[in-house]
N, C-alpha and C positions, 0 to 999 in steps of 0.2 A: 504494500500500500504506500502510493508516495505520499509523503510527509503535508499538510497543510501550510499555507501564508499563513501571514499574523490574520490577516482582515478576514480569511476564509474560517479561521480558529474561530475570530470574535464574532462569522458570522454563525458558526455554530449552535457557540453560547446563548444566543442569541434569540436563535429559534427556537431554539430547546426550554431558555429561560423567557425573559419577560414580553418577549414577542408573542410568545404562546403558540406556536405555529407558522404565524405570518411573515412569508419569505421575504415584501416589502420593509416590512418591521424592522426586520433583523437586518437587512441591508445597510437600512438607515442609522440602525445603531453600532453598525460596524464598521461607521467608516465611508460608507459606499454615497457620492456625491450624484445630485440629479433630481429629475422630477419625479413622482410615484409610477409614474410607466416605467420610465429607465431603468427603477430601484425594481421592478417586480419579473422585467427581462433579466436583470442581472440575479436576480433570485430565483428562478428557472434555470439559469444556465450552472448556476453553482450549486443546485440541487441536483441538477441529471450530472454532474461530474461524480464519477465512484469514487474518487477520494472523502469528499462531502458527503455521500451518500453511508459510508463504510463508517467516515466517526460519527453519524447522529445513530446510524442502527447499532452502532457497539454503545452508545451512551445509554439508549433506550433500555438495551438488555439489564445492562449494569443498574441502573435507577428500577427495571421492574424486581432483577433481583435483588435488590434492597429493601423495597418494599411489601414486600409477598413473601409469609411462610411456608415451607414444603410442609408438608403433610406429616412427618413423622416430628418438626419442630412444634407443629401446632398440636399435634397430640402431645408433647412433651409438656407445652405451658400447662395444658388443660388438664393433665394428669398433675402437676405442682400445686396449682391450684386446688383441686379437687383435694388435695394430703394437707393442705395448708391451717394449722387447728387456728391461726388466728382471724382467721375469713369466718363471717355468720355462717352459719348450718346451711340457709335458704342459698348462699353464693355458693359453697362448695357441692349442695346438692347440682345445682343449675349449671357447673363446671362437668360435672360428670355426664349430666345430660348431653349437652354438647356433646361429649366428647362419645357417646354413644350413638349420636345421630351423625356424626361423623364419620366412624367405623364403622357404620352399618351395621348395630348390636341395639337398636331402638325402633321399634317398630308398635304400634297401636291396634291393637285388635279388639272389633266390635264382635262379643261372641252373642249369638241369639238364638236361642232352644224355643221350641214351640211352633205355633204358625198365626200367622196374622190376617187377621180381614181385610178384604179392603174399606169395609166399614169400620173396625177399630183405626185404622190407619186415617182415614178422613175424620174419623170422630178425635182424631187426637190433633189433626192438621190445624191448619189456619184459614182453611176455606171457608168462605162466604157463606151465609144461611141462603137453604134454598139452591145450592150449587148441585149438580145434580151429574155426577163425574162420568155414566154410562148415560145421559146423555150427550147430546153433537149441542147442543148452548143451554147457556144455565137460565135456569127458568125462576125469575124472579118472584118475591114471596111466597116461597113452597118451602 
C-alpha cells in the first residue's frame, strides 16, 4: 500500500471524524482550496484512489473492533456480573438472564393441557357484544 500525503492523511481524519462522511467536508478541512464543486470532485477522486480507500476500511475495522464485544467477552462480563454479591439480587438475576438468552439456554414455554372452545376462547377475548365470529359481519345488538 503506498504510503498517504499529509493533506490525503488529514483528508482521512476527516471523513472519518467530524465531516461524518462528507467527502466535500473533509476536503475543506484538509487543506483542499476551491469552490464546493471542486472540493466534492476532488473528494471522489481521493476516494476511488486505493490508497485512501485501504486506510478508511482498515480505520473502520479497527474502530468496529473496538467497539463490539465477541461473544465469548460478553458472556465473560455477564457471567462477572451475575457472581458479583455486591450487585442487588434483581441485577444479578437479570445478568444471568441475558446471558441465557444469549446462549440459547432461555426459552418460554406456554404449556396447555385440556381443550378449548371456541366459545371459552371468545368469552374470555375482547370482542365486541353481539360479535358473532361464525358469522361473515357482526350483527349488531345480538
Amino acid at each position: 500500500m503506498q504510503k498517504l500525503d499529509l493533506r490525503a492523511r488529514r483528508f482521512v481524519d476527516a471523513f472519518l471524524g467530524s465531516a461524518n462522511g462528507n467527502g466535500t467536508e473533509a476536503c475543506r478541512q484538509a487543506g483542499y482550496a476551491g469552490k464546493p464543486a471542486v472540493l466534492a470532485v476532488q473528494a471522489s477522486r481521493l476516494l476511488r484512489r486505493a490508497n485512501v480507500r485501504q486506510a478508511i476500511d482498515a480505520r473502520l475495522r479497527r474502530r468496529e473492533k473496538r467497539s463490539i464485544l465477541d461473544a465469548d467477552a460478553r458472556d465473560q462480563l455477564l457471567s462477572e456480573f451475575a457472581e458479583m454479591t455486591e450487585l442487588e439480587v434483581r441485577d444479578r438475576i437479570r445478568a444471568i438472564a441475558e446471558l441465557n438468552k444469549c446462549t440459547g439456554r432461555h426459552s418460554i414455554k406456554h404449556l396447555h393441557s385440556g381443550k378449548l372452545t371456541l366459545e371459552q376462547v371468545l368469552g374470555e377475548s375482547r370482542m365486541p357484544p353481539g360479535f358473532d365470529p361464525t358469522a361473515r359481519t357482526a350483527v349488531p345488538g345480538r
